[in-house]
C-alpha positions, 0 to 999 in steps of 0.5 A, spaced: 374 584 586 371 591 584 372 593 577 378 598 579 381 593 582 381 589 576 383 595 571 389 596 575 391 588 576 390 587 568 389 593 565 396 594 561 393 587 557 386 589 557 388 595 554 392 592 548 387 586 547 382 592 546 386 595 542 387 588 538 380 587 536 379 594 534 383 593 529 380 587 527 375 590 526 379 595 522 375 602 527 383 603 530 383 610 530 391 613 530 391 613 537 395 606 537 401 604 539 407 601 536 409 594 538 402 589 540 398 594 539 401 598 533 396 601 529 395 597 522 394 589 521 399 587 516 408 588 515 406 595 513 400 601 513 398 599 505 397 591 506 389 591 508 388 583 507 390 581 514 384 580 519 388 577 525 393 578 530 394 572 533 397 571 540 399 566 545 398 568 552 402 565 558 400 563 565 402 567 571 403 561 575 407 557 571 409 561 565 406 556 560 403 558 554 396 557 555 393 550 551 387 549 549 384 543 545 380 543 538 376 539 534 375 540 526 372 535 523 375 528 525 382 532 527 383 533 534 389 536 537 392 542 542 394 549 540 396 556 544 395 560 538 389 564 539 384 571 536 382 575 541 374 576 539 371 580 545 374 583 552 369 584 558 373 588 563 379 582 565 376 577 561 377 575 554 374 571 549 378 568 544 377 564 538 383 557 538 386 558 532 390 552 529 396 551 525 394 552 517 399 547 511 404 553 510 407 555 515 406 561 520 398 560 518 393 558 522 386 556 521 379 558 525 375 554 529 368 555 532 371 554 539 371 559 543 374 560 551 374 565 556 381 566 560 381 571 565 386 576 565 388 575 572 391 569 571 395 572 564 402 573 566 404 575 559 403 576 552 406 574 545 404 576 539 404 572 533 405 575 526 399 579 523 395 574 517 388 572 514 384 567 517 378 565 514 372 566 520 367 561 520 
């Protein structure tokens, strides 16, 4: 597959998911979207403690939230909520992120996938939140 073939096959997620991790690296410029990619981490412009946008990606085959499983310590377990770190053309790197004591929070892992975006047939963003990177 050539690279313009894969801009046009996952480019509407390709470009979100760029747009995710700018923001996670707090370097979004106003230029950003409302929605997925609305251009502040947090409910609100003025709240900078937010360093995540979580996500569940969906298979295109199945329509299934993409699982992956993790290990921390003794504990082990699934989980389809990641942070996007990295995209290279259609595939992105995401760190599994799994579900903190409170509710709506989430833990890091150090394990990490790559999921090519040809095999994504939607996306769901999760509420903004701090998850603290290790």
């Amino acid at each position: 597959m050539n690279q313009e073939n894969c801009k046009n096959e996952c480019g509407c997620l390709s470009d979100i998911l760029r747009t995710i991790i700018m923001l996670q690296r707090q370097n979004c410029d106003n230029n950003c979207s409302l929605g997925c990619d609305r251009p502040y981490l947090g409910p609100n412009m003025n709240n900078i403690s937010y360093n995540t946008r979580p996500v569940n990606l969906y298979n295109c085959c199945t329509g299934t939230t993409w699982t992956f499983p993790y290990t921390v310590g003794e504990t082990t377990g699934e989980s389809d909520v990641l942070r996007v770190e990295s995209l290279d053309e259609c595939c992105c790197t995401c760190r599994i992120l799994y579900p903190g004591t409170t509710e709506g929070t989430y833990l890091s892992t150090n394990q990490f996938v790559t999921i090519n975006l040809d095999c994504v047939g939607a996306m769901q963003c999760l509420t903004d939140t701090f998850v603290e990177l290790g």
